[in-house]
C-alpha beads as a LAMMPS data file, in Angstrom:
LAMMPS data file: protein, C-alpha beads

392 atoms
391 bonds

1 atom types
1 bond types

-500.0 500.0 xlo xhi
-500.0 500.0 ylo yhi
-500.0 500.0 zlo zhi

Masses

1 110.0

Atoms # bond

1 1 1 13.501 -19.316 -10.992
2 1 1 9.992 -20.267 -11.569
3 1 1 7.850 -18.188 -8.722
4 1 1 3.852 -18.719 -8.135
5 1 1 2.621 -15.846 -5.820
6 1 1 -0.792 -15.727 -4.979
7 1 1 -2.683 -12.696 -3.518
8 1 1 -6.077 -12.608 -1.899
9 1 1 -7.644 -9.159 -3.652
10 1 1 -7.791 -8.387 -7.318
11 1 1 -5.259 -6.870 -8.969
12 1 1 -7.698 -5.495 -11.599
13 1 1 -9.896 -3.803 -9.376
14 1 1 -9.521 -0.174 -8.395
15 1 1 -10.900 -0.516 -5.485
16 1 1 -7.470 -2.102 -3.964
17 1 1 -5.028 -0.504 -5.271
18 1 1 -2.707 -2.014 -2.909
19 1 1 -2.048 -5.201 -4.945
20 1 1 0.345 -2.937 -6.533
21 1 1 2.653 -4.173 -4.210
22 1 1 2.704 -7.656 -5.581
23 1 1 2.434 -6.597 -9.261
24 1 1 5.230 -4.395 -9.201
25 1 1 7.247 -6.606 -7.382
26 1 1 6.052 -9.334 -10.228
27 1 1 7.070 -7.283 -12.960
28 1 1 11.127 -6.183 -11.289
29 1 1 11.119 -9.765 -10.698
30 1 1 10.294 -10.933 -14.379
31 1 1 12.781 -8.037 -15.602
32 1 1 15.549 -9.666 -13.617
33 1 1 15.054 -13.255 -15.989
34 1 1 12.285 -15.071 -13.744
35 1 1 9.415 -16.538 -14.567
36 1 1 6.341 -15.827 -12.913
37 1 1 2.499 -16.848 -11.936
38 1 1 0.162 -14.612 -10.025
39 1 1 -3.171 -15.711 -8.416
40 1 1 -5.330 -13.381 -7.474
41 1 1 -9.223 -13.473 -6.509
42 1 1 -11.733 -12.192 -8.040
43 1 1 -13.739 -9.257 -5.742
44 1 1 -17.450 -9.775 -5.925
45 1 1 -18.824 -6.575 -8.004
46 1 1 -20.591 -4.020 -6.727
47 1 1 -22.841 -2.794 -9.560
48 1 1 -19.909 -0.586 -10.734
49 1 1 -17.967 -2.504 -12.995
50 1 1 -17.270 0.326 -15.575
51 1 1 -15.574 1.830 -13.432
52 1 1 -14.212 -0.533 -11.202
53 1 1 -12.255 -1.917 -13.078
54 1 1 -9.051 -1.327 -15.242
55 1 1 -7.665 -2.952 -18.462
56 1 1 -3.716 -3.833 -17.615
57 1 1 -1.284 -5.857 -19.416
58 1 1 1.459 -7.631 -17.248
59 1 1 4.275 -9.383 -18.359
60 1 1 3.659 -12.733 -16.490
61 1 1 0.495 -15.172 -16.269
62 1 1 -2.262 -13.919 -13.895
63 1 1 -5.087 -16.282 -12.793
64 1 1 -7.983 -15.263 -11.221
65 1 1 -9.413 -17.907 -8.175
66 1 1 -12.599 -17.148 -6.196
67 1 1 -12.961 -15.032 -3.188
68 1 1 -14.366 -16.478 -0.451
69 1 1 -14.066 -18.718 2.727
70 1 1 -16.007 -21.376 1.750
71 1 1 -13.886 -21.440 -1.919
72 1 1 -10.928 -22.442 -0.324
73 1 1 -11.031 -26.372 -1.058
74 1 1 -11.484 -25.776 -4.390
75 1 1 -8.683 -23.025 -4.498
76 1 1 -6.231 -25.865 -2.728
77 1 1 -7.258 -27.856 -5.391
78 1 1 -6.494 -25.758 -8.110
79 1 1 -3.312 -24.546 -6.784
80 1 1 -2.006 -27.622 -6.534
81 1 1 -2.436 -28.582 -10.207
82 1 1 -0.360 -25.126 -10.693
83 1 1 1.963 -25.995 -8.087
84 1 1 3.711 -28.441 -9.555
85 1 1 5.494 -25.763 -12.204
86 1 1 6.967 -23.574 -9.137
87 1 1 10.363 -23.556 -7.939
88 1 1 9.236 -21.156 -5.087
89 1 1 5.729 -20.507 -3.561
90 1 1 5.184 -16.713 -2.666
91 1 1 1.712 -15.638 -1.024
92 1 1 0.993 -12.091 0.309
93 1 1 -1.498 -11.304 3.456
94 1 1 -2.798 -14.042 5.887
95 1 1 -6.377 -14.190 3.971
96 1 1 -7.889 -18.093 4.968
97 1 1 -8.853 -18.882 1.446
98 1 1 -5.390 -17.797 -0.243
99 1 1 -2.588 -18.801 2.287
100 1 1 -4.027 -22.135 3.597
101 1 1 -4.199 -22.867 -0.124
102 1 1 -0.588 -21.953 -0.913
103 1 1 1.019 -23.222 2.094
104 1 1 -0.973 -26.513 0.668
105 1 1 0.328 -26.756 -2.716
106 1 1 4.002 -25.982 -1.615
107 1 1 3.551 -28.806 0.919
108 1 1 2.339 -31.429 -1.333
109 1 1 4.688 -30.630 -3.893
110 1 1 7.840 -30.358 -1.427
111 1 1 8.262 -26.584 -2.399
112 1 1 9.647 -23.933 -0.012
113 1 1 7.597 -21.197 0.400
114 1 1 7.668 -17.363 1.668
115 1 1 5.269 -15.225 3.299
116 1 1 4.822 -11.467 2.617
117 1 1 3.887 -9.643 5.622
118 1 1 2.731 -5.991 4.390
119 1 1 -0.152 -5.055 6.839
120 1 1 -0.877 -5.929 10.538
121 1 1 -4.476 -7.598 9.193
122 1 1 -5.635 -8.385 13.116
123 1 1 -4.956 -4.702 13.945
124 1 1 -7.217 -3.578 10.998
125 1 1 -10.103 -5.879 11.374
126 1 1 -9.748 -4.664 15.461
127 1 1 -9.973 -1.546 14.344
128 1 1 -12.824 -1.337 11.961
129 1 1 -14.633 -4.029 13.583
130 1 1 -16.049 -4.867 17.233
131 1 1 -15.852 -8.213 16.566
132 1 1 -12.764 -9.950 18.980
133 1 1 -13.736 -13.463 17.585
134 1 1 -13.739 -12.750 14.741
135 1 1 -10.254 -10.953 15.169
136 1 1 -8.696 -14.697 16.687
137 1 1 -10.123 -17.081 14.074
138 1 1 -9.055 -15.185 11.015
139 1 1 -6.145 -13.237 11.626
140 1 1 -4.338 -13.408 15.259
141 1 1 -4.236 -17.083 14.628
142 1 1 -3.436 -17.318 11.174
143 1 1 -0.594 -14.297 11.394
144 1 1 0.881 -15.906 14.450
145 1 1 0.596 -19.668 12.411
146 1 1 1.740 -18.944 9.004
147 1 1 4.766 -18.415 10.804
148 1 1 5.142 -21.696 11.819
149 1 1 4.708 -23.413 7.934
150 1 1 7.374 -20.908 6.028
151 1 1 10.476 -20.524 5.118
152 1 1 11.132 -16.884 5.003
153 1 1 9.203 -13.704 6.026
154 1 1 9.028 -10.569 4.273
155 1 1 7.470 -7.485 6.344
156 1 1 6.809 -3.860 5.004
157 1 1 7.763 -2.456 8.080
158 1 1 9.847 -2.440 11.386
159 1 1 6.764 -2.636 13.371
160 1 1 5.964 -5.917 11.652
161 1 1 9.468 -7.300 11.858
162 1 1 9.015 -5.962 15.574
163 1 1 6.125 -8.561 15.436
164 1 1 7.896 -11.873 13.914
165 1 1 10.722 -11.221 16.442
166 1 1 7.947 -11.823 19.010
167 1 1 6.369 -14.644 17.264
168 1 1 10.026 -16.319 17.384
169 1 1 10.323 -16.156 13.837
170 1 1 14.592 -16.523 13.154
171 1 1 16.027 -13.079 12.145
172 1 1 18.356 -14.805 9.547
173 1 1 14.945 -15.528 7.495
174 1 1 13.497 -12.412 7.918
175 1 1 13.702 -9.618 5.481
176 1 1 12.196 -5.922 5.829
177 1 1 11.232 -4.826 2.335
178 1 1 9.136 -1.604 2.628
179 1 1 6.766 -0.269 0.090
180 1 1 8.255 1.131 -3.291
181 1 1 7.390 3.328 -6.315
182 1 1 7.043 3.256 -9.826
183 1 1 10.126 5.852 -10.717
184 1 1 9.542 6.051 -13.851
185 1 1 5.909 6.926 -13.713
186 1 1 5.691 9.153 -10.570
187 1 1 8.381 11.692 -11.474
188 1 1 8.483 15.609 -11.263
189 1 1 8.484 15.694 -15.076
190 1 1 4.415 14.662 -15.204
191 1 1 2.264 17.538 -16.495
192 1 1 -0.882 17.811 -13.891
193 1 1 -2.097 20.274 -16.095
194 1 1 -5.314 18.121 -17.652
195 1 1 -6.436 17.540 -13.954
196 1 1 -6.315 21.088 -13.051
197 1 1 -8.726 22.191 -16.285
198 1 1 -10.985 19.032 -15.650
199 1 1 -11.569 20.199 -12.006
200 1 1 -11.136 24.044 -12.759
201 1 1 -8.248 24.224 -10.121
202 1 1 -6.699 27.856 -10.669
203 1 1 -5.293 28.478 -7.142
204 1 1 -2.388 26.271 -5.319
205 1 1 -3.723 22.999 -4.102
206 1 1 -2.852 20.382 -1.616
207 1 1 -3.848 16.886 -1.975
208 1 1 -4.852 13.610 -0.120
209 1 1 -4.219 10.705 -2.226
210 1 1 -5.561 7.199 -0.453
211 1 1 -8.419 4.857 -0.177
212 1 1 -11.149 6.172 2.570
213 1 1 -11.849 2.675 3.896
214 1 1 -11.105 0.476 6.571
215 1 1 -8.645 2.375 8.866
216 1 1 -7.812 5.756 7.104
217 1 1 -7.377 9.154 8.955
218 1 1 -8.666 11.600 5.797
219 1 1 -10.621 13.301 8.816
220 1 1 -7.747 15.002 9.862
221 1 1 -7.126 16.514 6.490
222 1 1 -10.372 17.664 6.116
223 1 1 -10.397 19.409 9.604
224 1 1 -6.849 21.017 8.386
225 1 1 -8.579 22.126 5.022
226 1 1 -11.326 23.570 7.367
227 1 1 -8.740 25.686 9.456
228 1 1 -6.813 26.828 6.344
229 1 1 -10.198 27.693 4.031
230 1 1 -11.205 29.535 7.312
231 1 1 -8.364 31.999 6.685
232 1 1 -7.342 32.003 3.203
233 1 1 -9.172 31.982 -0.589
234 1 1 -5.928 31.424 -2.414
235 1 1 -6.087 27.710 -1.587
236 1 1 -7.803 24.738 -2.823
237 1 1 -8.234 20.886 -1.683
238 1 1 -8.391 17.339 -3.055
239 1 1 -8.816 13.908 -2.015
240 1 1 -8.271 11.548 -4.450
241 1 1 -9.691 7.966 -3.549
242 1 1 -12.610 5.830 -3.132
243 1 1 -14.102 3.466 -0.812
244 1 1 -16.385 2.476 1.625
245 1 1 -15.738 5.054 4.088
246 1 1 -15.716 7.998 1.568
247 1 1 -19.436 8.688 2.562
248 1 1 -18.016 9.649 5.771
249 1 1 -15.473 11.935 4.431
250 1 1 -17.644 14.146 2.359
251 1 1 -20.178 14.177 5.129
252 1 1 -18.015 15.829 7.458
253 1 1 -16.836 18.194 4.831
254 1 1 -20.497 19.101 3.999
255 1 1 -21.169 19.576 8.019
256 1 1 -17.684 22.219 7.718
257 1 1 -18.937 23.636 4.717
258 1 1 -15.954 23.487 2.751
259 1 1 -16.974 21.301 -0.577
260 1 1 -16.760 24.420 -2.462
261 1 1 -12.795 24.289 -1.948
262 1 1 -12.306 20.600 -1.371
263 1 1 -12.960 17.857 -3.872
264 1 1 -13.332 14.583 -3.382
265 1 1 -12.396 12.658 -6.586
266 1 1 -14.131 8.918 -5.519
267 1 1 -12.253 5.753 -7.151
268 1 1 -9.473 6.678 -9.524
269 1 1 -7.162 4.179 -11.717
270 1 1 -3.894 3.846 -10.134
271 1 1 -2.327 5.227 -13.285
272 1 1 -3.991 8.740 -13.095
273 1 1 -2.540 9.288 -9.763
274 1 1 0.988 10.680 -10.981
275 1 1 -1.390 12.951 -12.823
276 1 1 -3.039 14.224 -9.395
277 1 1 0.198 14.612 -7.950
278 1 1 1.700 16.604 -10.588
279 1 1 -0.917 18.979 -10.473
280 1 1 -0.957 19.201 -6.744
281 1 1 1.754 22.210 -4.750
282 1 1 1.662 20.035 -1.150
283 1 1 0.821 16.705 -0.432
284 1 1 -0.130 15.419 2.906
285 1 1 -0.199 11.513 4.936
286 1 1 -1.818 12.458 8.124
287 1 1 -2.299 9.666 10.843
288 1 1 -3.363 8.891 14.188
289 1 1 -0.582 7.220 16.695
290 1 1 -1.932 3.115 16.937
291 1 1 -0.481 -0.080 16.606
292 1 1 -2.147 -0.371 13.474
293 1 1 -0.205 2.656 12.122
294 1 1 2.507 1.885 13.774
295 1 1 3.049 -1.336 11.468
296 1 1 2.319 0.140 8.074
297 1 1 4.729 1.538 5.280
298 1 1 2.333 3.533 3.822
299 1 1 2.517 3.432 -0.098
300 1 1 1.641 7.549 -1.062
301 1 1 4.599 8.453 1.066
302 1 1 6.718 6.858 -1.633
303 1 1 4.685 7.913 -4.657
304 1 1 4.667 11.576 -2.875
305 1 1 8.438 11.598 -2.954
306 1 1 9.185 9.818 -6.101
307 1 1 6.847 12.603 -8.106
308 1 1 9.313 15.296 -6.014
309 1 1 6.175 16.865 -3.600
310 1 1 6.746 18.622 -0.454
311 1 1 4.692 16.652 1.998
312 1 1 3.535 17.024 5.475
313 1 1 3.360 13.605 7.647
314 1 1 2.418 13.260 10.888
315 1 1 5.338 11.485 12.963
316 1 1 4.032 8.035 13.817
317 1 1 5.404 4.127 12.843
318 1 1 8.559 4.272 10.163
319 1 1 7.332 8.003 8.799
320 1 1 10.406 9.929 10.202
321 1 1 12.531 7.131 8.868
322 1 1 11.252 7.343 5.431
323 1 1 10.865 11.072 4.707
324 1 1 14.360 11.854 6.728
325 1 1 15.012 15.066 6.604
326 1 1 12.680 15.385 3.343
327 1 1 9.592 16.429 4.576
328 1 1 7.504 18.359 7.565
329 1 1 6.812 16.174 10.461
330 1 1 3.871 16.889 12.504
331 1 1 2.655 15.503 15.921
332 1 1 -0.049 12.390 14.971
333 1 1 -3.785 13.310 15.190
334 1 1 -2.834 16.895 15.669
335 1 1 -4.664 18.601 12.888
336 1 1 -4.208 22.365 13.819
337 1 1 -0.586 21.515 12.895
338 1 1 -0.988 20.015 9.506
339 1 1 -2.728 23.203 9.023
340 1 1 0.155 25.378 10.345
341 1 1 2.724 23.246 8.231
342 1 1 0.629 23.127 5.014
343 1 1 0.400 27.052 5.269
344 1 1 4.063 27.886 5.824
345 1 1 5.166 25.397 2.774
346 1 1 2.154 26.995 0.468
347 1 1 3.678 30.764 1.332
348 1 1 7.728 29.482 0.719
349 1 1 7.964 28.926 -2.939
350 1 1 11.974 27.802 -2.778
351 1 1 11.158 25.540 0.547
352 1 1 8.549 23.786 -1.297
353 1 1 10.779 23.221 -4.449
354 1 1 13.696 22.263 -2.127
355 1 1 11.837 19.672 -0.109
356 1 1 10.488 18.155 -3.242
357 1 1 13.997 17.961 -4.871
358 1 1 14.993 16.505 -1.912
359 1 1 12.261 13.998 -1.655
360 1 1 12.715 12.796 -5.389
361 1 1 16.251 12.388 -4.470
362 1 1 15.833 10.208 -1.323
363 1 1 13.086 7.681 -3.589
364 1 1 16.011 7.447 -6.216
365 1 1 18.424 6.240 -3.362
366 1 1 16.193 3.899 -1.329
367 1 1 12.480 3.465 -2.564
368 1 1 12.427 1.728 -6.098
369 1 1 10.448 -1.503 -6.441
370 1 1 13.637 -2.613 -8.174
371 1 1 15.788 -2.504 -4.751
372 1 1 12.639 -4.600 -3.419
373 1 1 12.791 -7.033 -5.609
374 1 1 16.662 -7.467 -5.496
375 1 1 15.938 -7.966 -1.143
376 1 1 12.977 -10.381 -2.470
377 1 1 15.451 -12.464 -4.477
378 1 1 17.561 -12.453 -1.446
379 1 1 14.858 -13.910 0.864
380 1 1 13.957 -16.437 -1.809
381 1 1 17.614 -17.692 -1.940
382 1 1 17.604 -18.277 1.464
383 1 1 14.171 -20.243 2.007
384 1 1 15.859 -22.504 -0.446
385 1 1 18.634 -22.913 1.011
386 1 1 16.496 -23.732 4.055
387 1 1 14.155 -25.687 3.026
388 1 1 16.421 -27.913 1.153
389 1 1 18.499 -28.130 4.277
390 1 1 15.855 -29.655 6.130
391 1 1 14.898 -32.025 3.178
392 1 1 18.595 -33.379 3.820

Bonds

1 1 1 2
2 1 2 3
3 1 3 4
4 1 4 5
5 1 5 6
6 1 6 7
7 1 7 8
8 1 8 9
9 1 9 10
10 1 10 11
11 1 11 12
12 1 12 13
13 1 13 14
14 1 14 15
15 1 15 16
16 1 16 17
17 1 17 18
18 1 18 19
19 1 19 20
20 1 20 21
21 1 21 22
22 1 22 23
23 1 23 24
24 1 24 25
25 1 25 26
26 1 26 27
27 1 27 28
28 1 28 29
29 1 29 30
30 1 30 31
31 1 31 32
32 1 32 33
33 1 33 34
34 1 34 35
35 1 35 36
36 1 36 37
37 1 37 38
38 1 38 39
39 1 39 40
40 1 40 41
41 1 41 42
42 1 42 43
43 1 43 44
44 1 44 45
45 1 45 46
46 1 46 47
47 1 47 48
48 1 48 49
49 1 49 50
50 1 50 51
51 1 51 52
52 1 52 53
53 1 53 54
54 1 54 55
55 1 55 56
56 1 56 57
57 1 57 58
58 1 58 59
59 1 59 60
60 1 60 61
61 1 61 62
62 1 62 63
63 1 63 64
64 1 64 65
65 1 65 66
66 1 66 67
67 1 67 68
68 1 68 69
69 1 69 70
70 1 70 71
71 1 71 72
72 1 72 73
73 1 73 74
74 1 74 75
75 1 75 76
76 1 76 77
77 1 77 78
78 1 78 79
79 1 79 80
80 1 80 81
81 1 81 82
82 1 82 83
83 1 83 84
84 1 84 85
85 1 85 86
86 1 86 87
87 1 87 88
88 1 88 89
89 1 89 90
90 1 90 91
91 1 91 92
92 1 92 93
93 1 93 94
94 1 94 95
95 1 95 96
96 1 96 97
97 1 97 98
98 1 98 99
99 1 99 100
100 1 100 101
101 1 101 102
102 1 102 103
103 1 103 104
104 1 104 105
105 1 105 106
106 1 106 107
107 1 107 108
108 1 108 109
109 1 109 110
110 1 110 111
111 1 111 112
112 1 112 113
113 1 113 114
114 1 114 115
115 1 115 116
116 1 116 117
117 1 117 118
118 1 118 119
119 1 119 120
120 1 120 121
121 1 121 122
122 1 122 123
123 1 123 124
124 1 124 125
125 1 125 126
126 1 126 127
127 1 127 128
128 1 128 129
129 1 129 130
130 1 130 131
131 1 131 132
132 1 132 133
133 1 133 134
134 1 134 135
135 1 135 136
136 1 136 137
137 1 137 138
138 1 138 139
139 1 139 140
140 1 140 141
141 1 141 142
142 1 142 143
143 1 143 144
144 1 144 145
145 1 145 146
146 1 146 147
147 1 147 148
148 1 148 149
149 1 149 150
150 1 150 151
151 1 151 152
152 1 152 153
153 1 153 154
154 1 154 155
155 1 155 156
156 1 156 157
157 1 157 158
158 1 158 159
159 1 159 160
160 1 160 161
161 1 161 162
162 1 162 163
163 1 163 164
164 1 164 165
165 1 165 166
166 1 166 167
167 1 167 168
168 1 168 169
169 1 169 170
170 1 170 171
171 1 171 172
172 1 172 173
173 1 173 174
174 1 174 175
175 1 175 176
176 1 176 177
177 1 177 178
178 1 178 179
179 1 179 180
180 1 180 181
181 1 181 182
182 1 182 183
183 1 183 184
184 1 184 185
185 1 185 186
186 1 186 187
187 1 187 188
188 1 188 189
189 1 189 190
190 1 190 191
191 1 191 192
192 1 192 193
193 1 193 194
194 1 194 195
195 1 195 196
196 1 196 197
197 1 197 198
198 1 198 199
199 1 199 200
200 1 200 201
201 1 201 202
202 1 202 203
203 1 203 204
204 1 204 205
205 1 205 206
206 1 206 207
207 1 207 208
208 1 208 209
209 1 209 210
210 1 210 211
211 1 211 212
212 1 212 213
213 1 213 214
214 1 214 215
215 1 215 216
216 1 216 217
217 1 217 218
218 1 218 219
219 1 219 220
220 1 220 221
221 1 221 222
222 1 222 223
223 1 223 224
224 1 224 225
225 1 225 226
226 1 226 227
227 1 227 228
228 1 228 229
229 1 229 230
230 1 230 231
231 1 231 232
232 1 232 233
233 1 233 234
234 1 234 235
235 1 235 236
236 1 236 237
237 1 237 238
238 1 238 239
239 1 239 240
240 1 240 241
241 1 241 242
242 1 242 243
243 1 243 244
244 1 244 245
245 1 245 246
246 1 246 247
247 1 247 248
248 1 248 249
249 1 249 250
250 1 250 251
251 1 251 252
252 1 252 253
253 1 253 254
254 1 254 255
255 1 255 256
256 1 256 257
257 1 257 258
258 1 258 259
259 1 259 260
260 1 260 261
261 1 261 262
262 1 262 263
263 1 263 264
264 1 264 265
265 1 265 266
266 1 266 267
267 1 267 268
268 1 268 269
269 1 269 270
270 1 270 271
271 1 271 272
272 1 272 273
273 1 273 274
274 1 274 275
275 1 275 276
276 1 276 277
277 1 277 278
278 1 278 279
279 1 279 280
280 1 280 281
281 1 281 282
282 1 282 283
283 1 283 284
284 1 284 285
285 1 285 286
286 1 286 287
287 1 287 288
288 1 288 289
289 1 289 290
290 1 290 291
291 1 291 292
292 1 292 293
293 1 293 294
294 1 294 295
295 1 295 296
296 1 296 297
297 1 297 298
298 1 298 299
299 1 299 300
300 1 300 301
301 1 301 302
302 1 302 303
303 1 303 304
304 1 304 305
305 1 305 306
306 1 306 307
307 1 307 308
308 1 308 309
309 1 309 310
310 1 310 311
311 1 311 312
312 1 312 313
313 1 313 314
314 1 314 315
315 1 315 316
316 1 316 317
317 1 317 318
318 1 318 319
319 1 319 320
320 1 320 321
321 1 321 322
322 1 322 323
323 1 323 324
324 1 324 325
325 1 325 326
326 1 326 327
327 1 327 328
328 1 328 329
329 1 329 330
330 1 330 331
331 1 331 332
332 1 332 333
333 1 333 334
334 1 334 335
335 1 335 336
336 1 336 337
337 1 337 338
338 1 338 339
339 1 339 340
340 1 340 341
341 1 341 342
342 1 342 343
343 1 343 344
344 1 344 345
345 1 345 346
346 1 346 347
347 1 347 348
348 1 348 349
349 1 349 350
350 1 350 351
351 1 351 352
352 1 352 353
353 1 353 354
354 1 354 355
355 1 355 356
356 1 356 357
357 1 357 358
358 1 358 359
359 1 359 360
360 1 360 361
361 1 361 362
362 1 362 363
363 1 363 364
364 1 364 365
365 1 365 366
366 1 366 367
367 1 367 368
368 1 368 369
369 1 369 370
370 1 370 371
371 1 371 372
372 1 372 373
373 1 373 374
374 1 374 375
375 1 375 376
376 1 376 377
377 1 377 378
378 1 378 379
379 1 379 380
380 1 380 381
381 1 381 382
382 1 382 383
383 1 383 384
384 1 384 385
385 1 385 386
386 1 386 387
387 1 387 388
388 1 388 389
389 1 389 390
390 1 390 391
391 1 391 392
């Protein structure tokens, strides 16, 4: 099968590193005997570029379009002129100037084409932004629309399938394909040992891994690390990630007075991450209960259990259901108890190795990007079969 996805962010940039989603998929996809294209666009630099960006090497074509809402008649034009070579159009995230562009090439060229639904975009925007206007024009209507113009629907979560059932999408084209990770690069067997000398780490450590933008809840980390540091010197922090919002972060741990014990790594190449982990004794996704939340499949709760860490999670959206019985579940927004729970799993050495064991073991059965792709395929089958049934 020949498949041309297009995504709206930049695959290069380490600034989102949640385009791993659709390069990892990509690359399971291309191992299974398809061809692929991948469009991404290009995000305007910010005066960083050394270290914004990273050298990879994929194993299928990428092309890089231009970001921005007034680019999208030339993007429709150039995607058309690809289109033509696609047995299947696949486009990720309800972005204007990427899915009006794909839905338009697999139109003119008679193509069926699926939509991957991985983040509740109107819910985000609502969040970060007071702007309600804005909120209908580029994403309520566009989410609820798209709908209406595909064959099949991927979502990343239950609250998102939760969503298409409302929107009156048909539960025969829907597919739920959460998050995944890279099990054969997050494992236990990584040596974190180079991260601990660069950051002269000698005593355990608990780590943070995400990007601090948009709607992230590091806050409640740093007021756990607070309660803990409080108590106890044997301990030491880390949040590795960058973004907009990280000014924030190490503001409030500068008003606490804890950056002696907590580090904040800014922007990191997605590939040093199993690194972090490795050299990290508990890891920690803490969140605040909203619909936002409530619709993700966050991404470090996979790479936390594939590299076999104990992790506390705060019990909000599909959490419980991913973790199981694998890791510590903690009431949402309720710091004081990701303090408790990190402190109890820090002073039980054979919990901590249990939990991770178990973790690993639970990514082997259910999490690989492999069993993604396999539900992808699935989903592709079947807007063919649809679209080709309404050709008649």
């Amino acid at each position: 099968m020949k498949i041309l996805m297009v995504h709206p962010h930049d695959i290069y940039n380490n600034f989102e590193p949640w385009t791993v989603r659709i390069t990892y998929l990509a690359q399971e996809l291309v191992k299974r005997g398809h061809e692929v294209k991948l469009v991404y666009h290009h995000r305007p630099p910010s005066g960083d570029d050394g270290a914004e960006y990273s050298e990879r090497d994929y194993p299928f074509e990428t092309i890089g379009f231009q970001r921005h809402p007034f680019a999208i008649f030339h993007n429709i034009s150039r995607l058309e002129k690809i289109g033509g070579w696609a047995d299947i159009v696949h486009f990720q995230k309800c972005s204007n100037y990427a899915a009006v562009p794909a839905v338009a090439a697999a139109y003119y060229h008679r193509l069926p084409v699926h939509y991957d639904w991985d983040d509740w975009e109107q819910a985000i925007f609502e969040q970060d932004n007071d702007n309600r206007i804005g909120s209908w024009i580029y994403f309520q209507q566009m989410e609820k629309h798209l709908l209406k113009l595909v064959d099949t629907v991927s979502v990343a979560s239950s609250g998102l399938n939760r969503l298409c059932q409302q929107h009156r999408f048909p539960e025969d084209r829907t597919f739920l394909i959460p998050v995944g990770a890279d099990l054969d690069v997050f494992h236990p067997g990584v040596d974190g040992t180079k991260f601990r000398e660069k950051h002269g780490w000698q005593k355990k450590l608990v780590i943070y891994q995400g990007q601090i933008s948009g709607s992230n809840y590091v806050h409640l980390y740093i007021r756990a690390a607070h309660e803990i540091i409080q108590k106890r010197d044997d301990v030491d922090f880390v949040v590795v990630g960058g973004g907009d919002q990280l000014f924030r972060a190490v503001g409030l741990a500068e008003e606490l007075g804890i950056t002696k014990r907590l580090t904040f790594t800014d922007k990191v190449p997605h590939e040093e991450v199993p690194g972090y982990l490795a050299a990290a004794d508990v890891a920690v996704a803490c969140f605040e209960d909203n619909e936002q939340v409530r619709c993700k499949s966050p991404l470090k709760i996979k790479e936390y259990m594939a590299a076999g860490k104990p992790i506390v999670a705060s019990q909000v959206g599909d959490v419980p259901d991913m973790l199981g019985n694998t890791g510590v579940l903690v009431p949402p927004e309720n710091y004081q108890q990701i303090g408790a729970n990190i402190e109890a799993l820090l002073d039980d050495d054979q919990r901590r190795i249990s939990l991770g064991e178990q973790a690993r073991q639970r990514a082997e059965q259910l999490y690989s990007w492999r069993k993604s792709a396999l539900t992808l395929e699935q989903a592709y089958l079947r807007a063919i079969d649809h679209h080709y049934a309404l050709d008649g």
